[in-house]
C-alpha positions in Angstrom: -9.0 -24.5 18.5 -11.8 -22.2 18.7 -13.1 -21.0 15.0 -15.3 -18.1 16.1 -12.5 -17.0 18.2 -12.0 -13.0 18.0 -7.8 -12.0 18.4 -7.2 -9.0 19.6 -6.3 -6.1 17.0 -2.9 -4.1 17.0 -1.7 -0.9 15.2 -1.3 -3.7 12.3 -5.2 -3.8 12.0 -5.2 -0.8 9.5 -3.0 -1.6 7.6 -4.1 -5.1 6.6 -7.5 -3.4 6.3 -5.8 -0.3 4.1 -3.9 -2.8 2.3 -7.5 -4.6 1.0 -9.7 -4.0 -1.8 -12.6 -5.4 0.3 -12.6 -6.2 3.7 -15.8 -7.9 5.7 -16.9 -6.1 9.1 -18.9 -6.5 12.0 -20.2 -3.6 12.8 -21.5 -2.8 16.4 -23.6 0.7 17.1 -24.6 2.7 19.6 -21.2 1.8 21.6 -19.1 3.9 23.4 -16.7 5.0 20.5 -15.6 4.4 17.3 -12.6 2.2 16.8 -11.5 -1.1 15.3 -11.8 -3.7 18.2 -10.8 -7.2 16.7 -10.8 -9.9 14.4 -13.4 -13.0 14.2 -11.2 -15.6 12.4 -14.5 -18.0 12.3 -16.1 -15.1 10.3 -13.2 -13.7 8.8 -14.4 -10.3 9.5 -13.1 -7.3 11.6 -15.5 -6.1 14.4 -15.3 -2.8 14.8 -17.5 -0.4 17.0 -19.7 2.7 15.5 -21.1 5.2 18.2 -23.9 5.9 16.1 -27.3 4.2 16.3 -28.5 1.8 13.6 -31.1 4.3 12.9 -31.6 5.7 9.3 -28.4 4.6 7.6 -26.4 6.3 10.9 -24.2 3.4 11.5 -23.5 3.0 7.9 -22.3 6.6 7.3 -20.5 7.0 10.6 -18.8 3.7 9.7 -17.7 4.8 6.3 -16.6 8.0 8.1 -14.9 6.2 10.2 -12.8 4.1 7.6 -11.9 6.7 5.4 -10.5 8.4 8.9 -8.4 5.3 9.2 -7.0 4.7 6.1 -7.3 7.4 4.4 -9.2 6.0 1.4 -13.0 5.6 0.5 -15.1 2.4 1.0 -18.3 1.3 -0.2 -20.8 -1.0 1.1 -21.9 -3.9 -1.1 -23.7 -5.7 0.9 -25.4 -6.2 4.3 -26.8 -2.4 4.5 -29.7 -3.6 7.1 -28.7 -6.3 9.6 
C-alpha cells in the first residue's frame, strides 16, 4: 500500500478537522479556489488549496480565513509560516 497516498476528502473532512485542537496542512497557493482537497496519510496532513499567492503572509491569512469559514472556530499557525 502506497504511504504518501492522498484519499479523497468528503463533507466528513471538517469535521475531523473542527473536531481537532491541531491539525497539520498542506497548503497550496495561487490555485483556482479555496477549499479542502484531501488527505496525505504518508504525511498525515490535509492538503487544502488557498487562491491567494504565497506573497507577504497572503496564503497564511487567506488560509486562516479560510478555516475559521469552515469550522467556525480560530486557528493559529505554529509552525511552517515560510515554506
Amino acid at each position: 500500500m502506497d504511504e504518501n497516498k492522498v484519499t479523497d476528502t468528503t463533507s466528513m473532512a471538517v469535521a475531523e478537522i473542527m473536531n481537532s485542537k491541531t491539525i497539520t496542512v498542506i497548503v497550496k497557493p495561487n490555485s483556482s479556489k479555496n477549499e479542502i482537497v484531501g488527505y496525505s496519510s504518508g504525511k498525515k496532513a490535509w492538503i487544502i488549496t488557498i487562491a491567494a499567492a504565497p506573497d507577504k503572509d497572503k496564503a497564511n491569512k487567506e488560509l486562516l480565513k479560510f478555516l475559521k469559514h469552515e469550522t467556525k472556530k480560530a486557528w493559529l499557525i505554529k509552525s511552517g509560516l515560510r515554506s
